[in-house]
C-alpha positions as CSV (number, residue, x, y, z in Angstrom):
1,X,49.4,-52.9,4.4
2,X,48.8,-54.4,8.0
3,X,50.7,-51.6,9.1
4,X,48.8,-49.2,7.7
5,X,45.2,-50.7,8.7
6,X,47.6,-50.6,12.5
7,X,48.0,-47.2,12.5
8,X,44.5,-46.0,11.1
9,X,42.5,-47.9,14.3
10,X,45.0,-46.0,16.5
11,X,44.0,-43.1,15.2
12,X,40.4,-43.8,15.4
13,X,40.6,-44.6,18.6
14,X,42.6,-41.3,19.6
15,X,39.8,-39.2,18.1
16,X,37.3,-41.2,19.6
17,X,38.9,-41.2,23.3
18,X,39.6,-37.0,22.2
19,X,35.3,-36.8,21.9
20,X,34.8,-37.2,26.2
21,X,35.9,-34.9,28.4
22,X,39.6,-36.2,28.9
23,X,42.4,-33.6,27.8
24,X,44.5,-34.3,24.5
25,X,48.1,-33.2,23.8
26,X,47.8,-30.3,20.9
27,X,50.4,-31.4,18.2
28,X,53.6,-29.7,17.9
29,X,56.9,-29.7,19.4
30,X,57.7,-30.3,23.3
31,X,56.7,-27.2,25.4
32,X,59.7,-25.0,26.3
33,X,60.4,-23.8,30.0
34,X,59.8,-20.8,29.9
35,X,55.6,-19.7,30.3
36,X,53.9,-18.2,27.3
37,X,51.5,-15.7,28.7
38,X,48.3,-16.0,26.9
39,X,44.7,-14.3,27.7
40,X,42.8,-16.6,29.1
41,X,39.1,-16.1,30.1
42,X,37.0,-18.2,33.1
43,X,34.1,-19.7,31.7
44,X,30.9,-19.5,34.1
45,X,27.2,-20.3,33.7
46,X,25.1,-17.3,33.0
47,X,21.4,-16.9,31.9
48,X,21.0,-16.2,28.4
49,X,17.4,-15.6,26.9
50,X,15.5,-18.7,25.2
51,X,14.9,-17.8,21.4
52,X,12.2,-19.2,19.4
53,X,13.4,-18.6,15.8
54,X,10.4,-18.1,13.1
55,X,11.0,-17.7,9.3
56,X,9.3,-14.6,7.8
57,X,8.5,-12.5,4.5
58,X,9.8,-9.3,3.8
59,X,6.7,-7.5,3.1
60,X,5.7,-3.7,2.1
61,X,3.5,-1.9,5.0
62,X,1.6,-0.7,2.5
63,X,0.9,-2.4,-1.1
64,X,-1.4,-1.1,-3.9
65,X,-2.1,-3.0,-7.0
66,X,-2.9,0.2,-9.5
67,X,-5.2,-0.3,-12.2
68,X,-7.2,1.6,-14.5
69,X,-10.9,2.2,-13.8
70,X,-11.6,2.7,-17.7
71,X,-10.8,0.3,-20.3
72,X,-8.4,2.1,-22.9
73,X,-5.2,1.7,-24.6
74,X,-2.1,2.5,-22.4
75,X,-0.5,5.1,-24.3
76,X,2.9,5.3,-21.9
77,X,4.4,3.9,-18.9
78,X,6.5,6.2,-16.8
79,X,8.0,4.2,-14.3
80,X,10.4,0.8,-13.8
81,X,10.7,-2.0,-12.1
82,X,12.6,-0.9,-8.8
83,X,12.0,2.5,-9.0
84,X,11.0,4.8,-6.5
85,X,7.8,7.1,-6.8
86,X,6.5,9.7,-4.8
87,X,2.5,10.2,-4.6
88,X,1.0,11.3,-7.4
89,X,3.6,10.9,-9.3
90,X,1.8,9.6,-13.0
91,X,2.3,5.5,-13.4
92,X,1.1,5.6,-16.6
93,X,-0.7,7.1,-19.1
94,X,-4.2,5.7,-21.5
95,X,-5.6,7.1,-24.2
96,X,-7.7,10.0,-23.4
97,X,-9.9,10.2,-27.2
98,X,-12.7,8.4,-26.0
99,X,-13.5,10.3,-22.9
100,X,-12.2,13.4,-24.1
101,X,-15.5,13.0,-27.2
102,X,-17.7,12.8,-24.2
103,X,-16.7,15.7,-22.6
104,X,-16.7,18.1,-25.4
105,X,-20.4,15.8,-26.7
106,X,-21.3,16.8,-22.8
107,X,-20.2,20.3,-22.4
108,X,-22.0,20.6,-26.2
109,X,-25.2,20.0,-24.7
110,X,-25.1,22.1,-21.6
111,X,-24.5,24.7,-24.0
112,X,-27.5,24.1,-26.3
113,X,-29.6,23.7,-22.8
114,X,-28.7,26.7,-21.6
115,X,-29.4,28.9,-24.9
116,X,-32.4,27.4,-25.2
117,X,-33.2,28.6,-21.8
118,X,-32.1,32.0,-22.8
119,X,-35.0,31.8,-25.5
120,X,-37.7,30.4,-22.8
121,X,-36.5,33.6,-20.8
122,X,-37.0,36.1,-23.6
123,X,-40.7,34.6,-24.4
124,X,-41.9,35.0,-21.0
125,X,-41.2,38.0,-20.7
126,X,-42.6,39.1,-24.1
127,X,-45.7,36.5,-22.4
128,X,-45.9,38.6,-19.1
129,X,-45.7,42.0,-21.4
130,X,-48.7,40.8,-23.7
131,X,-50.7,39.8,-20.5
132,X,-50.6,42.8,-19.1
133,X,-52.1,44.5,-22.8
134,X,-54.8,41.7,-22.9
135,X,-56.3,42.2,-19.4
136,X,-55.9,45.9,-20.0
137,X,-57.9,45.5,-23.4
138,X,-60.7,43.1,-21.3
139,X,-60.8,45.8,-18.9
140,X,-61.7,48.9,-21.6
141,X,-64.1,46.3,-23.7
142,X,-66.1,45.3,-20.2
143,X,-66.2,48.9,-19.4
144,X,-67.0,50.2,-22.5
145,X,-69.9,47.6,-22.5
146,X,-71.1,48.7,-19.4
147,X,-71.8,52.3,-20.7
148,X,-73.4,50.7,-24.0
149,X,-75.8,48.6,-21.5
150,X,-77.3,52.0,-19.8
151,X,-77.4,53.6,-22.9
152,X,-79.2,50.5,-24.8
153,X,-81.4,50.6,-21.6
154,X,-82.2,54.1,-22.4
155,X,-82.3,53.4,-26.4
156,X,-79.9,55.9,-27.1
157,X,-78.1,53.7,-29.2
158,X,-78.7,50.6,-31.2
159,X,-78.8,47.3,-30.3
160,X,-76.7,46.3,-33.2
161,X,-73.4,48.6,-31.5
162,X,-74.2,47.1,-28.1
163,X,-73.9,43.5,-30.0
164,X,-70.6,44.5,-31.3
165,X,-69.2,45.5,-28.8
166,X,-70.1,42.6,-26.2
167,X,-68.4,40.6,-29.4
168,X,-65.5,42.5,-29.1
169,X,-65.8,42.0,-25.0
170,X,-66.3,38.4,-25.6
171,X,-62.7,38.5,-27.8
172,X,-60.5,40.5,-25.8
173,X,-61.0,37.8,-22.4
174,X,-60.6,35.1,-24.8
175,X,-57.3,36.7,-25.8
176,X,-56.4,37.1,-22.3
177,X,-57.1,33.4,-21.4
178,X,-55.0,32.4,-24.3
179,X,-52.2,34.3,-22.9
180,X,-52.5,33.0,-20.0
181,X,-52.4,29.1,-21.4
182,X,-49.6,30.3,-23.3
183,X,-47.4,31.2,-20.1
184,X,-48.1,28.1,-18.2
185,X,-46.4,26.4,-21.2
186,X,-44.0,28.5,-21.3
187,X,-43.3,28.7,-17.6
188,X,-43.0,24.3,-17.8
189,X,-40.7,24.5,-20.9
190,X,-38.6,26.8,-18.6
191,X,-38.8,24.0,-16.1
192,X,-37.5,21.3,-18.4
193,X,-34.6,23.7,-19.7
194,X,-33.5,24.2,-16.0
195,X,-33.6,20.4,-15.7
196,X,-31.6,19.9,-18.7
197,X,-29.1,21.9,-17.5
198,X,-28.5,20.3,-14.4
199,X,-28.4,16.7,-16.0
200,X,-25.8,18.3,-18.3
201,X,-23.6,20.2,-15.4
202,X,-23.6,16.7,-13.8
203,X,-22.6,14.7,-17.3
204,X,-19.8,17.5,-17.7
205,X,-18.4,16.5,-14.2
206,X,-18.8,13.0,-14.4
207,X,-16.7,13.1,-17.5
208,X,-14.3,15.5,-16.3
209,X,-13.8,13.0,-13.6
210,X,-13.5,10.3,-15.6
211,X,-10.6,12.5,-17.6
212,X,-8.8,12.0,-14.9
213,X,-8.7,8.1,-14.5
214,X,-6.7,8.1,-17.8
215,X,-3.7,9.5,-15.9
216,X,-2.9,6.2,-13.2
217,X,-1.0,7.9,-9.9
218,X,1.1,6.6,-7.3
219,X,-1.1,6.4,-4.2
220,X,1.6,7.2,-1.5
221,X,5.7,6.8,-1.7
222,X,6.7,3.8,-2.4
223,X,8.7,1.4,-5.1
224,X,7.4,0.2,-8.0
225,X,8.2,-4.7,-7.7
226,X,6.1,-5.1,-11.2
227,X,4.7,-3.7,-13.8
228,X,2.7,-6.0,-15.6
229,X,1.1,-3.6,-18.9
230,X,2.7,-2.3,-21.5
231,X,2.4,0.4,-24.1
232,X,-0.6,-0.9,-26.6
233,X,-2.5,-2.8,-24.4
234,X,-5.4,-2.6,-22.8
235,X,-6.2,-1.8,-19.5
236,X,-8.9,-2.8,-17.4
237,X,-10.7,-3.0,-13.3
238,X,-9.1,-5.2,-11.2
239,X,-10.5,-7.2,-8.5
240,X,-9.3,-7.5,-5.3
241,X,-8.8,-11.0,-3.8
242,X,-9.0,-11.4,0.1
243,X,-7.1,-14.0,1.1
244,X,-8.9,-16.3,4.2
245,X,-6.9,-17.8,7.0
246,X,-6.4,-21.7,7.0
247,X,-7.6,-22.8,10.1
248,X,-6.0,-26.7,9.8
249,X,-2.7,-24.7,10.2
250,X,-3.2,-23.5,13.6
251,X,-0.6,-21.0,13.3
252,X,-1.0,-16.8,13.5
253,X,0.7,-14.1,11.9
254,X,3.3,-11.7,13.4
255,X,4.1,-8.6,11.8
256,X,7.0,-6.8,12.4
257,X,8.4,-3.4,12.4
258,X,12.0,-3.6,10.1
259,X,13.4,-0.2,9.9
260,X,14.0,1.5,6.4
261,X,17.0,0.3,4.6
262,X,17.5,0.6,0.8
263,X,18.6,-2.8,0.9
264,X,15.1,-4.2,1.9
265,X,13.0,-5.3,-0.9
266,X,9.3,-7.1,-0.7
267,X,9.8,-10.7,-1.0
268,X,12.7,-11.2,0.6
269,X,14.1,-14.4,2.7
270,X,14.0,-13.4,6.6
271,X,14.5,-15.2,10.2
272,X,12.9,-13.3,13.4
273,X,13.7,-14.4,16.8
274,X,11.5,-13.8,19.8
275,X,12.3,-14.0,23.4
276,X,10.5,-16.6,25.2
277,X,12.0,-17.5,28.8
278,X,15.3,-17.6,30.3
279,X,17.8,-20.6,30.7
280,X,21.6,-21.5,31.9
281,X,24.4,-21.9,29.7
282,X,28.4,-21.4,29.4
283,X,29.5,-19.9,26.7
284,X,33.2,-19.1,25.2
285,X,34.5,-16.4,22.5
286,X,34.4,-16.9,18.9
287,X,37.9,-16.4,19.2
288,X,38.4,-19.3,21.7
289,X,37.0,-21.7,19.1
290,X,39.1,-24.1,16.6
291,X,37.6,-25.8,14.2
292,X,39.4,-28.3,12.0
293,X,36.7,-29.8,9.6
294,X,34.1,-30.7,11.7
295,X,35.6,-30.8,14.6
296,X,35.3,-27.8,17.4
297,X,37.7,-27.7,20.3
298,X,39.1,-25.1,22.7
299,X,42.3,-25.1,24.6
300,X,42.0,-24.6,28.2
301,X,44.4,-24.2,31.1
302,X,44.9,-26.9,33.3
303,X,46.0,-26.5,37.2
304,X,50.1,-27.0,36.0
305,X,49.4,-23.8,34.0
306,X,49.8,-25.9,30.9
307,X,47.7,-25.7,28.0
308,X,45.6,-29.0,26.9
309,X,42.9,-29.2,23.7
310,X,38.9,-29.9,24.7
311,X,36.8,-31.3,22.4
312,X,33.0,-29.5,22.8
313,X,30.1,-29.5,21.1
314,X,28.9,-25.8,20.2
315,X,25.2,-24.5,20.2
316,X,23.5,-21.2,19.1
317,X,25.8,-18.1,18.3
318,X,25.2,-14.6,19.8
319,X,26.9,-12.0,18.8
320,X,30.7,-12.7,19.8
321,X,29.8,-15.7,21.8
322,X,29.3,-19.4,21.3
323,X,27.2,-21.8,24.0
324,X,28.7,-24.3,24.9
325,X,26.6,-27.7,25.0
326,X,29.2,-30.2,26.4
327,X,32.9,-30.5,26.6
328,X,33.7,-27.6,29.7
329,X,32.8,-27.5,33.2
330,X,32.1,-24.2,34.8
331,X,35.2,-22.5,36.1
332,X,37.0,-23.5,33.5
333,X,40.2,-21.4,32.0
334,X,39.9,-21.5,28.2
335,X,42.5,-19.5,25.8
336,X,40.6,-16.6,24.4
337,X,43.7,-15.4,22.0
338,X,45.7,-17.6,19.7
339,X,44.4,-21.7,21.1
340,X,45.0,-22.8,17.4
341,X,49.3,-22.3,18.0
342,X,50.2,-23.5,21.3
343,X,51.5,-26.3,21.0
344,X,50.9,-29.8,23.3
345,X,51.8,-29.1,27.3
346,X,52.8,-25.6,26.6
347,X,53.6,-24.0,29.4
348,X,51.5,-20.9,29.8
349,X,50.9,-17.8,31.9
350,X,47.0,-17.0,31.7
351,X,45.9,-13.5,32.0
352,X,42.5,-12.5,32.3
């Protein structure tokens, strides 16, 4: 048991003294004469961009929440969840009984409005036809009364014909202002039939578009995230809510551009990086890098060409590259190609 405790501080202290910037013997066997060639790459400092890292929403460009502007029974639902739609493709479908009553109630009475301004028609005419007879009656009675009146004057006839005839006189312009009231009221129920029909031409095509509301489209192309009504239910308006800013969080929104990928769905988990500045760093291959649990090393290329493991501490990965925090000097010759099987002092041959 002492032994043991013996031999676990040594090797504590070994991977403690392996953490600073001495080289370490790789394990394996002693390294042979002859020079393995290996690629080797010379590490220098470079500037590499400074990246502020931000986590995102995937969100549509567009979204429309699509609802009914009636309140009726949905009679079908055409699309699902995750499909794609084209505009004006039909979402859904609602019961069209109710407003299809009110159009045919509604084209019903534009009929009856405009027959009844057919009639209105045909009595003034027959109005402006019986007009004309009455003033051309007044006219004969005044004249013939104007003859009886010189012959009265010269008692060549009786009084009692002159007195008939100013009675008939007195009749026929009577006649011919009653006509006349007649016309007026005819001419104003005329006026009341024209505005019917208007009223009705407008309650035809405010139905007609109402008709259409019972068919829900896709605004623009798109894919359908939820569909939250059924066949049977009702639909009903829905109220758009504006969401305000919080001003206590002191941060802004940054929209970006992603490009189209079937892949892509709203709602989706993202990171964005922007560019901010510019600093130093050294940085090694992916492929230069060993990692034994949670240790990172590289093997580098000392001056007697032999091949010794370095303990580093790795930062931010881009693309096939790893910075380097601490652990390598710049100049440095680290194995690019195989580190993890060279053994301890292998003698090497780097190539770059």
């Amino acid at each position: 048991m002492v032994a043991r405790r013996a031999l676990l501080v040594v090797a504590a202290v070994a991977l403690f003294a392996g953490c600073s910037r001495t080289d370490e013997p790789l394990q394996g066997a002693a390294a042979p004469a002859e020079p393995l060639a290996v690629s080797v790459k010379t590490i220098a400092r470079r500037p590499v961009p400074r990246i502020l890292e931000s986590m995102g929403t995937v969100r549509a460009r567009r979204q429309s929440v699509l609802s009914s502007k009636i309140v009726a029974a949905v009679v079908a639902v055409h699309v699902v969840e995750g499909q794609r739609v084209r505009a004006g493709d039909i979402i859904a479908t609602l019961d069209d009984r109710g407003v299809s009553t009110q159009l045919r109630r509604a084209r019903a009475a534009r009929e009856e409005a405009g027959q009844a301004l057919e009639e209105v028609e045909l009595a003034l005419r027959a109005s402006d036809r019986a007009q004309e007879a009455a003033r051309a009656q007044q006219e004969l009675a005044r004249a013939t009364l104007a003859r009886y009146k010189v012959l009265l004057d010269r008692e060549l006839v009786a009084a009692q014909d002159y007195d008939e005839l100013a009675a008939k006189a007195r009749v026929a312009t009577a006649d011919a202002a009653r006509l006349v009231e007649t016309h007026a009221s005819l001419a104003a129920r005329r006026r009341q039939m024209v505005a019917r029909i208007e009223q009705a031409d407008a309650e035809v095509a405010n139905v007609t578009v109402v008709t259409g509301y019972t068919k829900v489209l896709a605004p623009f192309d798109g894919v359908v995230i939820a569909k939250s009504a059924e066949v049977g239910e009702r639909a009903a308006q829905v109220v758009e809510i504006v969401p305000a800013s919080d001003p206590a969080s002191r941060t802004f929104v940054v929209r970006i551009d992603l490009p189209t990928e079937a892949a892509l769905r709203s709602g989706l988990y993202g990171r964005a990086r922007f560019v901010v500045g510019e600093r130093s760093s050294l940085a090694v291959p992916k492929t230069a890098l060993i990692e034994r649990g949670q240790l990172q090393s590289v093997v580098v290329v000392d001056e007697s060409q032999r091949a010794r493991l370095r303990l580093v501490k790795t930062g931010k990965t881009a693309g096939d590259s790893v910075e380097i925090l601490s652990g390598l000097a710049d100049g440095e010759r680290v194995v690019v190609d195989g580190a993890a099987g060279l053994a301890d002092g292998r003698l090497v041959e780097p190539r770059e």
